[in-house]
N, C-alpha and C positions, 0 to 999 in steps of 0.2 A: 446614362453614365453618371450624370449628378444624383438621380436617386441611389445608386448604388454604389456610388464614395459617400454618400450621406450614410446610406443602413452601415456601411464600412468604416466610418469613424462614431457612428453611435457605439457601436460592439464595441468597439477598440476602447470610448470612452467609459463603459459601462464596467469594463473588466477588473478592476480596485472594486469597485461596489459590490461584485459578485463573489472578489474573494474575502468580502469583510462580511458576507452574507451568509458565505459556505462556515467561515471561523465561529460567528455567530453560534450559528446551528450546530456545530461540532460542543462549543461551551456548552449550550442548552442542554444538549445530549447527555452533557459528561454530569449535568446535575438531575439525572434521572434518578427516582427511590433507589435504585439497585448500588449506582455511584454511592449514595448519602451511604445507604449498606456496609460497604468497601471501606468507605473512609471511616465510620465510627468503628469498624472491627480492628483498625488500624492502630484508632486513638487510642481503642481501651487495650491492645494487646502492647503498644510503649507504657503506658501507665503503669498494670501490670509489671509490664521488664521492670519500669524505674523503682517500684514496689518492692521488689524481690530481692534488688539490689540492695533500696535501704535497710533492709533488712537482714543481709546478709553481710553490711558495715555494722549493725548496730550488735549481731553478734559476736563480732569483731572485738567489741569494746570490752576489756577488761575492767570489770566495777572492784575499786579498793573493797578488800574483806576486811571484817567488822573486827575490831578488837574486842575482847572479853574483858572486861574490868570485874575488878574483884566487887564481893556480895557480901557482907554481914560479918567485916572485920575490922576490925582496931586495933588499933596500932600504938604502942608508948613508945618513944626513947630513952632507953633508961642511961646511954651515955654517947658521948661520940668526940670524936678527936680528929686530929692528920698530924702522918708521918712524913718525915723524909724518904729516902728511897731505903729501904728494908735488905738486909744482906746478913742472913740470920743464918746459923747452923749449930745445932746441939746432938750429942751424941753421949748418952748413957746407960754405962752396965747396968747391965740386970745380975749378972752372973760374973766374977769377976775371973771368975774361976774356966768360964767358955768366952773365949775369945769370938762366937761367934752369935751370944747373948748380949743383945743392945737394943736400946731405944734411941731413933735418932728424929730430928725433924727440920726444918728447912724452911725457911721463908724468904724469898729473894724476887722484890720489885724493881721497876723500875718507872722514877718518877713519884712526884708524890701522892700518897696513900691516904684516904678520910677510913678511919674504923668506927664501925653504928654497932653498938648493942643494943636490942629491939625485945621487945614484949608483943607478941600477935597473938589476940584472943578472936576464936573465929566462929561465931554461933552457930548452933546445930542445923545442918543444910546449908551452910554456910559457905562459899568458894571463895580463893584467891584470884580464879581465875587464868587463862593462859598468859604466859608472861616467861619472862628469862631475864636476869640483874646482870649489872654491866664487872661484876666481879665476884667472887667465890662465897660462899655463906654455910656455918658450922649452923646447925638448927638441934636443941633437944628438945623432945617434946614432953612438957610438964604438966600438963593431964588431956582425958580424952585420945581419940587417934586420930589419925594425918593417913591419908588416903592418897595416895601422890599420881598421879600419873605421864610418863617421860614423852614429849611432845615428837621423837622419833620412833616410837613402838607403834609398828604398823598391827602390832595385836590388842593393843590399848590394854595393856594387863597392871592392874592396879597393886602398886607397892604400898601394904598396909604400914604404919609405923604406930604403935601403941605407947601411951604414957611409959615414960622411962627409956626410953630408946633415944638414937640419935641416928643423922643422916647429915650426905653433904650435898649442897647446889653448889654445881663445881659453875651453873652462869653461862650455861652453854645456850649457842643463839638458836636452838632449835626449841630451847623451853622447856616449861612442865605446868600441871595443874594440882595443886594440893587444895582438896576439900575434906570436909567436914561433915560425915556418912551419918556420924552418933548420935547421941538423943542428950549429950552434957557437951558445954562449949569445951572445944579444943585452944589450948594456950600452950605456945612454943616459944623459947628463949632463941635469938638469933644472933651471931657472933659473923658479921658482914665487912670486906675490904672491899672498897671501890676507887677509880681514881680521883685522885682530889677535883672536885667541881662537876663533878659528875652523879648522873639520877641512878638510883637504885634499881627501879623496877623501870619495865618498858614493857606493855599490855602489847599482845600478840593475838593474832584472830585464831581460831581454834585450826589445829593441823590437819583434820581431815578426819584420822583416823578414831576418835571418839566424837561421833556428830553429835551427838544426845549428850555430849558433858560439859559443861564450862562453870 
């Protein structure tokens, strides 16, 4: 009977040892090549994920587009001033004889007014560049030609303007590019209203639809 409560409490005591023996060998097991296997297919397939991710923020990211600064022009002032607030209206016959022969014209600000009369000589190959002014601009072109292009024309079709001609930049925020195609500098007179304290030009990245021009 005592050896058989003896072999009966060895077992009893031994049973902790056997289940830290069985765990043991279950651990050991689980670090077999095949385990290691599993686990690196594991690592590199999150790695990968977090990869494809980054990836997939970093095309996310809108990068500022490049301004076009102008190339091979100069610039005089040949005067410039500020108004008050402008509230102008003129209206003359032509004809006095047709009541519906008239020249009329209109000027009406508000706020005050800086006026730049400008000299831009632009050498042959020469660009302004994309851009748009924060107010209206009278331009005659006084030799050479002016090659313009309107930063909303999804056909990009280039408006010629040859010595002697005139145009307007009515200053619209969609822009324009006027270069210099010829083989003799272009030189354009400018007659520009902005509001008082305020920049002329503001350089604009090219709109798309002429990639190859600025």
């Amino acid at each position: 009977m005592k050896k058989a409560f003896i072999k009966s409490i060895s077992a009893t005591a031994l049973l902790p040892f056997a289940a830290r023996a069985k765990t043991k060998a279950a651990l050991v097991d689980a670090r077999t090549p095949e385990s290691h296997m599993t686990m690196s297919k594991i690592k590199l397939k999150l790695v990968s994920a977090i990869a494809l991710a980054l990836v997939g923020v970093a095309t996310l990211i809108i990068l500022p587009a490049r301004a076009t600064p102008q190339a091979g022009v100069s610039s005089v002032t040949i005067a410039h001033g500020t108004f008050d607030e402008i509230d102008v209206f003129a209206k003359t016959d032509i004809d006095p004889a047709n009541p519906t022969a008239y020249w009329k014209a209109m000027i009406n600000t508000k706020g005050a007014t800086h006026l730049y009369v400008l000299q831009n000589t632009v050498a042959p190959g020469g660009s302004f560049g994309w851009h748009n002014h924060t107010g209206p601009s009278l331009i005659i072109v006084m030799s050479g030609v002016a090659t313009e292009y309107e930063g909303n024309d999804p056909t990009c079709t280039p408006r010629v303007h040859p010595a002697g001609s005139t145009f307007v930049d009515s200053g619209e925020a969609t822009g324009h590019l006027v270069r210099n195609d010829g083989s003799v500098n272009l030189v354009v007179t400018v007659v520009r209203l902005v509001p008082e304290g305020a920049v002329q030009r503001i350089d604009l990245p090219n709109p798309g639809y002429c990639p190859s021009l600025n």
